[in-house]
SERO-4910 file (N, C-alpha, C, O; in steps of 0.05 Angstrom, whole numbers):
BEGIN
 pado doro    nc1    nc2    nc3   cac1   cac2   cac3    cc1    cc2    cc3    oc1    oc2    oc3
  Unk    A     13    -77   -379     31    -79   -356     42    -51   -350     50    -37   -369
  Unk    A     43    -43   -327     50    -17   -311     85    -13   -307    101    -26   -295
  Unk    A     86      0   -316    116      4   -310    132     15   -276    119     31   -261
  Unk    A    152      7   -270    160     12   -240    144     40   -226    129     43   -206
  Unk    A    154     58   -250    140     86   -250    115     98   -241    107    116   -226
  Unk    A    103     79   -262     74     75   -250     68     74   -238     55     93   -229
  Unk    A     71     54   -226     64     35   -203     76     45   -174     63     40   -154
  Unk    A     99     57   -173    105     78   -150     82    100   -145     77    104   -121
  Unk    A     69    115   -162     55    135   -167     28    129   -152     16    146   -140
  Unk    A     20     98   -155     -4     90   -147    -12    102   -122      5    117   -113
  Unk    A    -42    100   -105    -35    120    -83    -38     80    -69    -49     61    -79
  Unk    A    -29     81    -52    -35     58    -40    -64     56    -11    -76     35     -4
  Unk    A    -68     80     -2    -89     85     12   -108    104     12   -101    125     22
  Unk    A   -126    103      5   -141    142      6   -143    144     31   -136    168     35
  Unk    A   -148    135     50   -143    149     79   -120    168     83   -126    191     88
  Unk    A    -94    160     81    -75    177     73    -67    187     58    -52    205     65
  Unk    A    -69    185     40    -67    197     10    -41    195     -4    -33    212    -20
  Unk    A    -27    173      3      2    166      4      3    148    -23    -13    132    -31
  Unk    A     28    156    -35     24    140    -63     52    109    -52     64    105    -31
  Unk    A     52     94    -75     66     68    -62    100     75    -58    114     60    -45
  Unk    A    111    101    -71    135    109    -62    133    119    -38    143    105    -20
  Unk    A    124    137    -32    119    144     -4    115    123     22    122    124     45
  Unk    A    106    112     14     97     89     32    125     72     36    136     67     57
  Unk    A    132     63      9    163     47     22    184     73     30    202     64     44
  Unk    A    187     98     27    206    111     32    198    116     71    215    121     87
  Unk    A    170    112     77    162    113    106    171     93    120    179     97    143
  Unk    A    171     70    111    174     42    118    209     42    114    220     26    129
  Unk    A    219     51    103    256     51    103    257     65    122    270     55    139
  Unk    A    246     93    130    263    106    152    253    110    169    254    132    180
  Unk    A    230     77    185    228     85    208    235     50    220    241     32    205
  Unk    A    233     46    244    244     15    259    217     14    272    217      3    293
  Unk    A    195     25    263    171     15    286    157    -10    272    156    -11    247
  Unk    A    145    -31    291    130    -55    274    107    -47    266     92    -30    274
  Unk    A    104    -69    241     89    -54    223     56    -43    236     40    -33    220
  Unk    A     50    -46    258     27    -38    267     26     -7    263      9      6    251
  Unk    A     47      1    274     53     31    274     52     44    257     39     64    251
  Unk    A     80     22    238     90     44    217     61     44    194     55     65    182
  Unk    A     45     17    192     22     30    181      4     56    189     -7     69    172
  Unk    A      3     62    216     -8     82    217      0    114    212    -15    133    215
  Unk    A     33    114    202     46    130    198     40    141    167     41    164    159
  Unk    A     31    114    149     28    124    121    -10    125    123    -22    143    111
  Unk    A    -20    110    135    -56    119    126    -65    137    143    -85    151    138
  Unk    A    -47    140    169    -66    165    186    -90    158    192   -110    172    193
  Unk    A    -85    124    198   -123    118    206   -116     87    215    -95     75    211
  Unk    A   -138     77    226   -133     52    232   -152     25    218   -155      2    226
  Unk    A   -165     41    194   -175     24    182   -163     -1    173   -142     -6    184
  Unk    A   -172    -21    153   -159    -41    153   -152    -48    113   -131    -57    104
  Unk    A   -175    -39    100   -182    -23     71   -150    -34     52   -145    -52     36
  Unk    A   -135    -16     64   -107    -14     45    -85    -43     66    -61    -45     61
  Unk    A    -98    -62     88    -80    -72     97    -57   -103     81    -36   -112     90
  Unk    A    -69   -111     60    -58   -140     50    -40   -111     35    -25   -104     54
  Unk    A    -36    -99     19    -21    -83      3      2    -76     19     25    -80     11
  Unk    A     -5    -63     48     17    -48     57     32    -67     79     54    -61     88
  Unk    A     15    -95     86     37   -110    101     47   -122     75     71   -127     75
  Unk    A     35   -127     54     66   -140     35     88   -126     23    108   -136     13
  Unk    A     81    -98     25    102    -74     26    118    -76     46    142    -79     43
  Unk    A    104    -73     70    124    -72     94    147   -104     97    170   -108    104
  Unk    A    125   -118     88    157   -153     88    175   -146     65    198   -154     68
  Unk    A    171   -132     40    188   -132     17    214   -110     31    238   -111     28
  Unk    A    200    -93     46    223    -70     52    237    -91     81    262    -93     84
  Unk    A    226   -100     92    246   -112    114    265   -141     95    285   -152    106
  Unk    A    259   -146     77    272   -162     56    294   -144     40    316   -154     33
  Unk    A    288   -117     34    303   -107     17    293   -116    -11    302    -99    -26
  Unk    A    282   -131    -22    273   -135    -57    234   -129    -54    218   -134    -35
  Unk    A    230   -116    -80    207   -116    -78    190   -118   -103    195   -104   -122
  Unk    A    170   -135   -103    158   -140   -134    133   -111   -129    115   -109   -112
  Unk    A    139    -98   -146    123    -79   -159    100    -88   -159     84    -80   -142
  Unk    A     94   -109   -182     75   -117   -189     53   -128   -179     29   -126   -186
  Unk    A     65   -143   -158     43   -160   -140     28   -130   -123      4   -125   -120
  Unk    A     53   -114   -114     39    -93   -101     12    -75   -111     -9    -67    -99
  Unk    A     24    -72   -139     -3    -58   -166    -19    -87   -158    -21    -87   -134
  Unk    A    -24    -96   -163    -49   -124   -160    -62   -124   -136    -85   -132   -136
  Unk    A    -52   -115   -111    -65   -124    -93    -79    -87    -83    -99    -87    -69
  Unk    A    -68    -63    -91    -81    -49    -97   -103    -44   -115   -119    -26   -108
  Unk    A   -106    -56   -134   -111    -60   -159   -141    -71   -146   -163    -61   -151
  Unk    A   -136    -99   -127   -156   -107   -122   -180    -90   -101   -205    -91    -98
  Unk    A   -160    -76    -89   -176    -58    -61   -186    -46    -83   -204    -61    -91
  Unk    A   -184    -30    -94   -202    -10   -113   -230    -30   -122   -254    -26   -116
  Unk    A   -218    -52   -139   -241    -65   -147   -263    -71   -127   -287    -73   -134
  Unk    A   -251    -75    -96   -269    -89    -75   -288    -71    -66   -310    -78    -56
  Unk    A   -279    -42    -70   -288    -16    -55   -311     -6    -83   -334      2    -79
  Unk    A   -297    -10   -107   -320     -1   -128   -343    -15   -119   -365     -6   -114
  Unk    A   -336    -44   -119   -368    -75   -120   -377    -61    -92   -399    -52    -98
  Unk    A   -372    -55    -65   -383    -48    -46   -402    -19    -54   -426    -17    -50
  Unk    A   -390     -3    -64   -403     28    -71   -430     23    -90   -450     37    -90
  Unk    A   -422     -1   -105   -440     -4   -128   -466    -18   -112   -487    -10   -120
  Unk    A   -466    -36    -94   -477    -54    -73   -482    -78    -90   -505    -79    -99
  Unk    A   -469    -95    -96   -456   -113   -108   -451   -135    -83   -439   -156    -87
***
């Protein structure tokens, strides 16, 4: 198990190269919907990092946020992107 620490550190997109603190500190200080403010942290309009960063973006319009689910669903884009590279 990953500690908060960790798990802030994670990058949440390689398009942007934005780790998962950055990403909620983008999403606190801006009011655009999340169409936007995603494109403020990946700098692209792929879709790759999107289950991760809209459940980021509902935890910050909530104010509470599970870490963890966030590490998991990153966790899984990596895995989805290795099985694709590998051609799996």
């Amino acid at each position: 198990m990953r500690t908060k620490e960790e798990i802030l550190e994670m990058e949440i997109c390689e398009c942007g190269e934005k780790s998962i603190a950055q990403a909620i500190e983008i999403f606190e200080e801006t009011s655009l919907p999340f169409k936007k403010a995603k494109k403020l942290v990946t700098e692209c309009n792929k879709s790759c990092c999107r289950a991760a960063l809209m459940k980021l973006f509902e935890m910050q319009q909530y104010g509470k946020y599970d870490y963890e689910e966030i590490a998991m669903l990153v966790e899984k884009r990596i895995e989805r992107m290795r099985r694709l590279a590998e051609g799996d």
